[in-house]
C-alpha positions as CSV (number, residue, x, y, z in Angstrom):
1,X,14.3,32.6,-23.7
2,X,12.3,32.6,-20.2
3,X,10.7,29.7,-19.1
4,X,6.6,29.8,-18.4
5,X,6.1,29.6,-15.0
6,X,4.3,27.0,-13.1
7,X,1.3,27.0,-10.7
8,X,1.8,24.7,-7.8
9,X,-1.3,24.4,-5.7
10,X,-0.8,22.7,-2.2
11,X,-4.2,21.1,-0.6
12,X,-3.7,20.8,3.2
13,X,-5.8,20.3,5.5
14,X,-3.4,21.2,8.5
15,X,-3.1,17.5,9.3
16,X,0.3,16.2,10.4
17,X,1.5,15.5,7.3
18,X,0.3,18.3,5.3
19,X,3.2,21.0,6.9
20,X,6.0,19.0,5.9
21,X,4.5,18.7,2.3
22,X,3.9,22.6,2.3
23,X,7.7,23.1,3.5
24,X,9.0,20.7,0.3
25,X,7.1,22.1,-2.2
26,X,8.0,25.2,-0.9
27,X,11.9,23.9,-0.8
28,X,11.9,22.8,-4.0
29,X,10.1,25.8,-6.2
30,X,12.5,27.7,-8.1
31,X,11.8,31.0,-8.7
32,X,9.7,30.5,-11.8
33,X,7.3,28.7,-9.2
34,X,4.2,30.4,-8.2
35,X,3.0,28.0,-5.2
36,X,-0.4,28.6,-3.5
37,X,-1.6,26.6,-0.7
38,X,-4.9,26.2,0.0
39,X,-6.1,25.2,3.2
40,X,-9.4,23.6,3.2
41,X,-9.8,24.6,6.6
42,X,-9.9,28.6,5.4
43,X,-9.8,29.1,1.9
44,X,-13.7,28.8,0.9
45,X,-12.6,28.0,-2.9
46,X,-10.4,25.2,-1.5
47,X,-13.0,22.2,-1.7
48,X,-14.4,23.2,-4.9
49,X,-10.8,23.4,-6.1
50,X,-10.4,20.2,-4.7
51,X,-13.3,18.4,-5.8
52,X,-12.4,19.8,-9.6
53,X,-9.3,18.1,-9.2
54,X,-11.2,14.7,-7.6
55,X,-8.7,14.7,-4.9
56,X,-9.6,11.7,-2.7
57,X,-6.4,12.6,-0.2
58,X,-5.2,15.0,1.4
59,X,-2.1,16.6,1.1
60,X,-1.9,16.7,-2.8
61,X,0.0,18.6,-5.2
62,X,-1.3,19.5,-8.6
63,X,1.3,21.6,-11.0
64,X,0.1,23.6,-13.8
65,X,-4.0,22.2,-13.2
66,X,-2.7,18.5,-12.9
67,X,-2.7,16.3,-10.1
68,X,0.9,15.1,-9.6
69,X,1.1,11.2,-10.4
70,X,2.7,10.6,-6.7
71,X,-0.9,11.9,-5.5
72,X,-3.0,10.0,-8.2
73,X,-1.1,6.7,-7.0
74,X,-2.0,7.3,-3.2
75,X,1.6,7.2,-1.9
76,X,1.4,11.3,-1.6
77,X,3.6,13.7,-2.4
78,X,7.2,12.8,-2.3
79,X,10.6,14.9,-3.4
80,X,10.7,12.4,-6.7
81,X,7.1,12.8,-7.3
82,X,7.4,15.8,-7.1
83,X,10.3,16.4,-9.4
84,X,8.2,14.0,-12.3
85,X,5.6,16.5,-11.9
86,X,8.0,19.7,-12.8
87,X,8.2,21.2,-9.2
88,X,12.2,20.9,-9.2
89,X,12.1,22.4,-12.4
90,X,10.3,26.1,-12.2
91,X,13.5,28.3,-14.0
């Protein structure tokens, strides 16, 4: 049986914070992990992306079209967060 795979989307901004977020997502995808990062700075479908999402913060992390509850809460993405949200878990 093969797992589905899951669609991380990173929204950085470049800031400070955003590379280490980009580098534990990245850490933490399995194989079964497709993980985009979109730069608002670049990507010119990032902020409609973004505003689909009604991200209020940057980084964020949203897996398989949902914002990952660490982001919703305003602490930001963190390596348990992340894990809730099915990152840790991409087969």
């Amino acid at each position: 049986m093969t797992m589905a795979n899951r669609h991380v989307e990173v929204f950085t901004t470049g800031c400070p914070g955003c590379a280490p977020v980009v580098e534990l997502v990245e850490d933490m995808a399995g194989p079964g992990c497709e993980v985009v990062v979109r730069d608002l700075r670049s990507d010119a479908n990032a902020a409609d992306r973004a505003a689909e999402y009604g991200l209020a913060r940057i980084p964020a992390v949203v897996v398989d079209g949902e914002l990952a509850e660490c982001c919703r809460s305003g602490q930001g993405p963190t390596r348990e967060g992340l894990t809730a949200a099915g990152v840790g878990r991409c087969g």
